[in-house]
C-alpha positions in Angstrom: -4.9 -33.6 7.5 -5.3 -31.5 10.2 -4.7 -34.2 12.7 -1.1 -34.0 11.9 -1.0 -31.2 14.5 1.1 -33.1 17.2 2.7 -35.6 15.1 6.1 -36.1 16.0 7.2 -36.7 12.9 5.8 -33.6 11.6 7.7 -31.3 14.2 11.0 -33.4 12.8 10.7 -33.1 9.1 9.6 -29.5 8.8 6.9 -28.2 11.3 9.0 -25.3 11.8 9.2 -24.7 8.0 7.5 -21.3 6.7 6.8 -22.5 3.4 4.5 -25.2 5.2 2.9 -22.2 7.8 2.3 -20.2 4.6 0.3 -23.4 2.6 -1.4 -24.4 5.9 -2.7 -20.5 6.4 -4.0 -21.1 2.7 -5.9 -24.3 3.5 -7.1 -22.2 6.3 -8.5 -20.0 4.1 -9.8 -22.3 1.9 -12.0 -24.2 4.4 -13.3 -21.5 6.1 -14.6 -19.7 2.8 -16.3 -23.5 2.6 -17.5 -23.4 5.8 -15.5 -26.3 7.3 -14.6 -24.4 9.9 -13.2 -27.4 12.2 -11.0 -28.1 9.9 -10.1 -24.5 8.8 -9.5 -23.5 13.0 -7.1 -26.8 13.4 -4.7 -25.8 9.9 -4.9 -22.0 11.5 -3.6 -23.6 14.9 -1.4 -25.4 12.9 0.3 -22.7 11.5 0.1 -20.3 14.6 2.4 -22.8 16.3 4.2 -22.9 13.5 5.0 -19.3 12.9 5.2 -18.7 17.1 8.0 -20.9 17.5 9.9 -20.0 14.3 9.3 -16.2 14.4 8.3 -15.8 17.6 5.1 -14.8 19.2 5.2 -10.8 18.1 6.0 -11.6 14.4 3.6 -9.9 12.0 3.0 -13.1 10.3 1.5 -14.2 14.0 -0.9 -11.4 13.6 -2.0 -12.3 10.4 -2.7 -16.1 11.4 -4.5 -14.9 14.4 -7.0 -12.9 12.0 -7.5 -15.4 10.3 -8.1 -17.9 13.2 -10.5 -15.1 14.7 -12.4 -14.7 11.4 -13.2 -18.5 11.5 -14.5 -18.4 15.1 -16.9 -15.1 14.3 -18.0 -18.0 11.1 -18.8 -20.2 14.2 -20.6 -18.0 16.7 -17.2 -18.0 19.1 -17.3 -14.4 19.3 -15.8 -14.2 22.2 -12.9 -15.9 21.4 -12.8 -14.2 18.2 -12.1 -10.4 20.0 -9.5 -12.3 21.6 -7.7 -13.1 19.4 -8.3 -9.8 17.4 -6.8 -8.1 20.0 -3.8 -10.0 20.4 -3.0 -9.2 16.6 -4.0 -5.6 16.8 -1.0 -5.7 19.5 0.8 -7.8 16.8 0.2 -5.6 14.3 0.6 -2.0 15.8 4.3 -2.9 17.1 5.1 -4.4 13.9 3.9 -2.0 11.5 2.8 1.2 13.5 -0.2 2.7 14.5 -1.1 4.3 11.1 -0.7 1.8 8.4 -2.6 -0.3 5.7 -2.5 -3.4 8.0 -3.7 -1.5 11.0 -6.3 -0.4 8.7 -7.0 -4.0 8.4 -7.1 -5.1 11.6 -9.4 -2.1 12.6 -11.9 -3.2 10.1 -11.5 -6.9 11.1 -12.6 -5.6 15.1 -15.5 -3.3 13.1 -17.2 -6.3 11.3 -16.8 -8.2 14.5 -18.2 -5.7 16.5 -21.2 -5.4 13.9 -21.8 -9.3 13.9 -22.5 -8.9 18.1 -25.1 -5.9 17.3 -22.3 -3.6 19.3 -23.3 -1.4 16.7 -21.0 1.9 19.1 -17.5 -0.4 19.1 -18.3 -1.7 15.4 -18.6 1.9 14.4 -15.8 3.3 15.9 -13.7 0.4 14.7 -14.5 1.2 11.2 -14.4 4.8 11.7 -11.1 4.6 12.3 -9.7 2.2 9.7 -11.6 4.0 6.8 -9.7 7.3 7.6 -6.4 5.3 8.8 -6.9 3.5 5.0 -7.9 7.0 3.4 -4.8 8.6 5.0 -2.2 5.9 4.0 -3.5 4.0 0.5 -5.8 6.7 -0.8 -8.9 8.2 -0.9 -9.9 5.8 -4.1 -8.3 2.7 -2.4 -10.3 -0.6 -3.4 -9.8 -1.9 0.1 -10.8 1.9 1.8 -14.2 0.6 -0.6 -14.8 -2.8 1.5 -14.1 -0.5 5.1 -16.7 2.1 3.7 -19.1 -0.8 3.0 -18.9 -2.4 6.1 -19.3 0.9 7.9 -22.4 1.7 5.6 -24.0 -2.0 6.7 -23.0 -0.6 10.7 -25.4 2.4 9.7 -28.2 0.7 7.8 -28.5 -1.1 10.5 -28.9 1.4 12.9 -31.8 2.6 10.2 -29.3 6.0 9.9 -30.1 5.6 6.0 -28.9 8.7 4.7 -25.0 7.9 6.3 -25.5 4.4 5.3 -26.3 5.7 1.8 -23.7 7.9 1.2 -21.0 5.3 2.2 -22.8 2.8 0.0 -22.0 5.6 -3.0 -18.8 6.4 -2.2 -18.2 2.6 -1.6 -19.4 1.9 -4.9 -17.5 4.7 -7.0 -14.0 3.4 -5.4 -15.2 -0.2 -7.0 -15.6 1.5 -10.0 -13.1 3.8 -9.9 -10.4 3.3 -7.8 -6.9 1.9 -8.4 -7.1 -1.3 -6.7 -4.9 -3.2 -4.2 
């Protein structure tokens, strides 16, 4: 499937079609969550083309694909080509949705566990600092996705062995589970 990438009958019949950019970013998903992360990077690249020539390489929807194309890489080691492209779409995402928003949020986190995964436990932190109060600030001090930030900034402590910070993100991480309105 994902050899269809420079077909030519692809780019005639509909490589420039949304619809198909939106199902190959959710075959992307797919794989990666099953660790086929060949084939999950070539439907990501699929789609990134896809979306840069229909909407233009500062869409949103460019951003997205290139978190998701990063995420894969970090699954593979690439980590360096993973920041990369992390960065790119914090541009992305920062023009197309401001500095203080959910999906900054996002892509803050997205840097954090990044960070974390390379042991630069200072950038992860930081990263994560900032998204849980950017996410506390614009969905909610109960938000379910503020929960995943505060649990990924708890792992960044525990594994500094700073225990009682860890813990008392852990907590608060859990109660939002628990308690919290969702996404």
């Amino acid at each position: 499937m994902a050899s269809r990438a420079d077909d030519p009958k692809e780019r005639q019949s509909g490589a420039h079609d949304l619809e198909l950019a939106t199902t190959l970013n959710g075959l992307a998903s797919i794989y990666h969550y099953q660790g086929q992360y060949s084939e999950s990077a070539a439907l990501y690249k699929r789609a990134l083309g896809i979306r840069e020539r229909t909407l233009g390489k500062e869409h949103s929807e460019v951003g997205f694909t290139l978190q998701g194309l990063a995420a894969v890489y970090a699954s593979e080691g690439r980590f360096k080509q993973a920041e990369t492209f992390l960065q790119r779409a914090q541009i992305i995402i920062k023009n197309s949705f401001g500095s203080e928003s959910g999906e900054m949020a996002f892509a803050l986190n997205e840097c954090g566990t990044l960070y974390a995964r390379e042991r630069k436990y200072a950038n992860a932190e930081k990263s994560l600092q900032r998204a849980s109060s950017m996410a506390e600030k614009v969905l909610g001090p109960n938000h379910l996705y503020l929960a995943q930030i505060l649990g990924n900034l708890g792992v960044v402590y525990f594994n500094q062995r700073k225990y009682v910070q860890a813990r008392q993100l852990f907590e608060r991480s859990d109660a939002n589970r628990r308690d919290g309105p969702g996404i």
